[in-house]
C-alpha positions as CSV (number, residue, x, y, z in Angstrom):
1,X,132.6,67.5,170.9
2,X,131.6,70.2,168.3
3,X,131.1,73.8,170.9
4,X,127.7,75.2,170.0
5,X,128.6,78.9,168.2
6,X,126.5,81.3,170.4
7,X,124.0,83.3,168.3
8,X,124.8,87.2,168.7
9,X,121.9,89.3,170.0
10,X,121.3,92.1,167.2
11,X,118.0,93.2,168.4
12,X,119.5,96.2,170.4
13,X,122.0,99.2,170.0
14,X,124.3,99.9,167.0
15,X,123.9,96.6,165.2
16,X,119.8,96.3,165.3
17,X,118.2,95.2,162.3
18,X,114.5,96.6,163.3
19,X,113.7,100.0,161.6
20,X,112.8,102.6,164.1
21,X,109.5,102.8,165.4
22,X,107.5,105.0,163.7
23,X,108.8,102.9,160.4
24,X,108.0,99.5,161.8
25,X,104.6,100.8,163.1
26,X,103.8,102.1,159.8
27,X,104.8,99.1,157.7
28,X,102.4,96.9,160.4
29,X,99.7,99.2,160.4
30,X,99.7,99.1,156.4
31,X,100.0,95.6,156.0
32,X,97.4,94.9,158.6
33,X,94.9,96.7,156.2
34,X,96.0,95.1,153.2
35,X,95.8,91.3,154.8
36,X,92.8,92.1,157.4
37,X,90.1,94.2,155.1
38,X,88.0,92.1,152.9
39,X,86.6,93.4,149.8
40,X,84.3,90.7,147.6
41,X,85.6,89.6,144.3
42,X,83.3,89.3,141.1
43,X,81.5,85.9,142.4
44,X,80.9,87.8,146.1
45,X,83.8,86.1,147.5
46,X,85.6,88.1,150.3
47,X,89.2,88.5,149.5
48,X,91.9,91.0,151.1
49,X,91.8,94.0,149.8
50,X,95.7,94.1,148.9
51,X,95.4,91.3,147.2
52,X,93.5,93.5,144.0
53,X,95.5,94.3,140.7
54,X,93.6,97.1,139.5
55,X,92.4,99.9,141.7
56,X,92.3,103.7,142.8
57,X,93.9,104.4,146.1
58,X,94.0,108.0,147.7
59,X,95.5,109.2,151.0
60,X,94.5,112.0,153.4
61,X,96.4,113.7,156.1
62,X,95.8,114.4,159.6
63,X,92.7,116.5,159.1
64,X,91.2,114.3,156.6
65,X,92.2,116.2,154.0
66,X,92.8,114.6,150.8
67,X,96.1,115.1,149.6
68,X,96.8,113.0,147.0
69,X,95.3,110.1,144.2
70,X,96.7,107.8,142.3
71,X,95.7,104.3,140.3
72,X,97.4,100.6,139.8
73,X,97.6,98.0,137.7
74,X,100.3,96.0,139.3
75,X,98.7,95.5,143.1
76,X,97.1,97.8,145.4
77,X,99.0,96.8,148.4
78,X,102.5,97.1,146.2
79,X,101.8,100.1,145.1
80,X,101.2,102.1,148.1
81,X,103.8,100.4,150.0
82,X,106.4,102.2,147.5
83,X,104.8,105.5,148.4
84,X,104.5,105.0,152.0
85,X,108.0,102.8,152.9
86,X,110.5,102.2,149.9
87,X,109.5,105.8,149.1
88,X,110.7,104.8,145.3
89,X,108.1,107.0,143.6
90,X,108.3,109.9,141.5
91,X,105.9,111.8,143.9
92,X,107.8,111.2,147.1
93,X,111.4,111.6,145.7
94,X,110.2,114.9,144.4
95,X,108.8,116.1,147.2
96,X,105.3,116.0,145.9
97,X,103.7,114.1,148.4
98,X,105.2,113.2,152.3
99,X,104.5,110.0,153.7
100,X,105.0,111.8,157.2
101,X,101.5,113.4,156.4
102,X,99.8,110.5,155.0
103,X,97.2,109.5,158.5
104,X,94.4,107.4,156.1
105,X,94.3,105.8,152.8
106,X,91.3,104.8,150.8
107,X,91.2,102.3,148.2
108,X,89.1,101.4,145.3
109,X,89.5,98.0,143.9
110,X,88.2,96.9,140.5
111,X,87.9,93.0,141.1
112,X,86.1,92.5,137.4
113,X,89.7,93.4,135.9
114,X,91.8,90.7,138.0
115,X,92.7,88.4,135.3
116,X,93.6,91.2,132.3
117,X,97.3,91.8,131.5
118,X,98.5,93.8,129.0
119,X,98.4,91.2,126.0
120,X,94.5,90.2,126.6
121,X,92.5,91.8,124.0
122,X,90.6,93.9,126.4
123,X,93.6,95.8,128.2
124,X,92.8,98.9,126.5
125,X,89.1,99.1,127.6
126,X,90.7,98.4,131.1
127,X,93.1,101.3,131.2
128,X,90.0,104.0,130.1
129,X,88.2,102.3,132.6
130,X,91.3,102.8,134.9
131,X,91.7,106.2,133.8
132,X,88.1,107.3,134.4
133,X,87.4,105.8,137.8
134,X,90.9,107.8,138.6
135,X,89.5,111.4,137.5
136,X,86.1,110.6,138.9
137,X,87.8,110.2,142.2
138,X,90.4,113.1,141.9
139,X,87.8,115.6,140.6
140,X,85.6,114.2,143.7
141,X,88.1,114.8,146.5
142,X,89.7,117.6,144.8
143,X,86.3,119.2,145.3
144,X,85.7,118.3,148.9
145,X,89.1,119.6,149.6
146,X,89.1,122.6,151.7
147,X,91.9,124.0,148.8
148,X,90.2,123.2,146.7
149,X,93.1,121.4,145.4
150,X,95.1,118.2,145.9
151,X,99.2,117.7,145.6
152,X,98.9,115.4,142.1
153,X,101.4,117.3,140.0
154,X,99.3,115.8,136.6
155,X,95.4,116.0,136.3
156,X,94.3,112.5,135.0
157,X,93.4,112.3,131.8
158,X,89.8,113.0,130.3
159,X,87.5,110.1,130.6
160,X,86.8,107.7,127.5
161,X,84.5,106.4,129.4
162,X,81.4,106.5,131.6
163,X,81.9,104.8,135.5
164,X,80.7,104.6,138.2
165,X,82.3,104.9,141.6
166,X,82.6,101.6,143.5
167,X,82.6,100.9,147.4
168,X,85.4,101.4,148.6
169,X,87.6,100.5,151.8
170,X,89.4,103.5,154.2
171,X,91.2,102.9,157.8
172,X,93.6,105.2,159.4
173,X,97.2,103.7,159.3
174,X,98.6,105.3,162.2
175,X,99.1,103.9,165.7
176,X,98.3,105.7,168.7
177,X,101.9,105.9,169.5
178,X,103.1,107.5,166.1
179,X,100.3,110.0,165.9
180,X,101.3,111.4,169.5
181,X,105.1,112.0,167.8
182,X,103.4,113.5,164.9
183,X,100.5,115.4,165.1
184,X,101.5,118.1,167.5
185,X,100.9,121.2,165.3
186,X,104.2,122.9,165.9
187,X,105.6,119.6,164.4
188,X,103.5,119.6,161.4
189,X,104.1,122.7,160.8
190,X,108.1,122.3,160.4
191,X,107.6,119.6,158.5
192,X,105.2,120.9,156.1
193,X,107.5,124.0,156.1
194,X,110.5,121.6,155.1
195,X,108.5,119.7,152.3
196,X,107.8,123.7,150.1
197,X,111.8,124.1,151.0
198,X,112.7,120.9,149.1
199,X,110.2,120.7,146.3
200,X,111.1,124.7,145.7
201,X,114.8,123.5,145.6
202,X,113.5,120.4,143.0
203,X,111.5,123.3,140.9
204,X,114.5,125.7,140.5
205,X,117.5,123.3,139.8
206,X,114.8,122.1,136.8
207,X,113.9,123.1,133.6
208,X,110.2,122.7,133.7
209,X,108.4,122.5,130.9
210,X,104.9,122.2,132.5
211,X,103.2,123.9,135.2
212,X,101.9,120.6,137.3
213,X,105.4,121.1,140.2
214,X,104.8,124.7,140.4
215,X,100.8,123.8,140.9
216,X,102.0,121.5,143.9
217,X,104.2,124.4,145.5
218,X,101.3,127.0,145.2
219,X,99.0,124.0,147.2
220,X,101.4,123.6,150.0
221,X,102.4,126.9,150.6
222,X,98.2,127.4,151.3
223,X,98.4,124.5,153.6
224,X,101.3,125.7,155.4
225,X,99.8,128.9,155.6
226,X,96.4,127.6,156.4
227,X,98.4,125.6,159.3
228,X,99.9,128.3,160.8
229,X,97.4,130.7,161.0
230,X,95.1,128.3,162.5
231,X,97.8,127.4,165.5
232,X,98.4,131.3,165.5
233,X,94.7,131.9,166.0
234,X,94.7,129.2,168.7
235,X,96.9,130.2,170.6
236,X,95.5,134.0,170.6
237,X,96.1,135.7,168.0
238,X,97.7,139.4,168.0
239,X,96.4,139.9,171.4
240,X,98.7,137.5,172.8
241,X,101.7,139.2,170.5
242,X,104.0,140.8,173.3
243,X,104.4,144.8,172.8
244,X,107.7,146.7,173.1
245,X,110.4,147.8,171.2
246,X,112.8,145.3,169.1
247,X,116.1,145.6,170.4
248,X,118.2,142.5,169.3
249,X,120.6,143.9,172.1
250,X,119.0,142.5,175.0
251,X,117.4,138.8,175.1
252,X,114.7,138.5,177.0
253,X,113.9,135.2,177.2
254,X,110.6,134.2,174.5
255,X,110.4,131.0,175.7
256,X,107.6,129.8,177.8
């Protein structure tokens, strides 16, 4: 009689094969607004919202600040998974933008261009079209942002075209459970403060020959600042900075 080979539980300790939470929450909360949000096609149909080829998509952080925009012609669902999971974008590797901050994305599909691919006659039209909806948005957000700025190292280029902004789908992405771990200020704050550290270390082992990365630094060294003046403020200001002399002889204990 052939013995039955026991199947080894991997679910637990060194040899799990489940990402940690915060990653496995975030891939679920994603997918379940690409799959679960409906967004009509050009006969009214109701499709999901991943499933669109062309699009505009835009992120904002956990003060619904905009932070960043970008476009697709590949899928909207595969295009911000990169940025937000396989983190095999430009933007993230560089420091440019941090998934950690990303709380809400926003999406605008263009369900007229679903069946144009770069050898159909009317893929140029497509791309200005593209390109237009993209700096409508950007210059949109960029001027609702309380920076006045967003963390897009390259403006989008200048439209060929007249559009016209489309609805468009938004949902936060973040469980309840992550955005405890997260949104504490204090951790923000270090995390923000570690982003300027790498992308300044990016900038200077560079030769840059635009000004787009430096632009980027400039805008998160405001929202760090902006950040830590507003805990600082919170939690009393100078008249709850302690007064006496500094001697770095004696430690006094300046935890709570």
């Amino acid at each position: 009689m052939t013995k039955k080979t026991k199947k080894v539980d991997v679910g637990t300790g060194d040899a799990t094969r489940r990402p940690p939470m915060e990653t496995g929450e975030l891939r679920k909360s994603i997918e379940s607004f690409f799959r679960t949000v409906q967004y009509p096609d050009s006969n009214g149909v109701d499709r999901q919202v991943g499933g669109y080829k062309w699009g505009v998509y835009a992120f904002y952080d956990y003060d619904k600040e905009p932070i960043y925009v970008g476009q697709t012609k590949e899928k909207l669902s595969g295009r911000v998974r990169r940025h937000m999971t396989n983190q095999r974008t430009d933007a993230v590797a560089m420091s440019v933008l941090d998934p950690f901050e990303v709380a809400e994305i926003e999406v605008w599909p263009l369900p007229q261009f679903e069946g144009i691919n770069s050898k159909h006659p009317d893929y140029k039209k497509t791309r200005d079209y593209l390109d237009a909806l993209e700096h409508l948005v950007f210059t949109r957000l960029r001027k609702e942002s309380r920076f006045k700025a967003i963390l897009n190292e390259k403006d989008p280029p200048t439209p060929k075209v007249t559009v016209i902004e489309p609805e468009t789908r938004r949902r936060t992405i973040i469980a309840d459970q992550v955005r405890a771990l997260r949104e504490h200020p204090d951790t923000r704050l270090a995390r923000r403060a570690l982003i300027v550290s790498k992308l300044a270390q990016v900038i200077s082992e560079r030769e840059l020959k635009h000004n787009g990365l430096r632009r980027v630094l400039l805008t998160q060294a405001k929202r760090l600042q902006w950040l830590a003046e507003r805990r600082f403020v919170s939690l009393g200001g100078d008249a709850a900075v302690e007064a006496g002399p500094e001697n770095d002889d004696e430690f006094s204990g300046r935890e709570a």
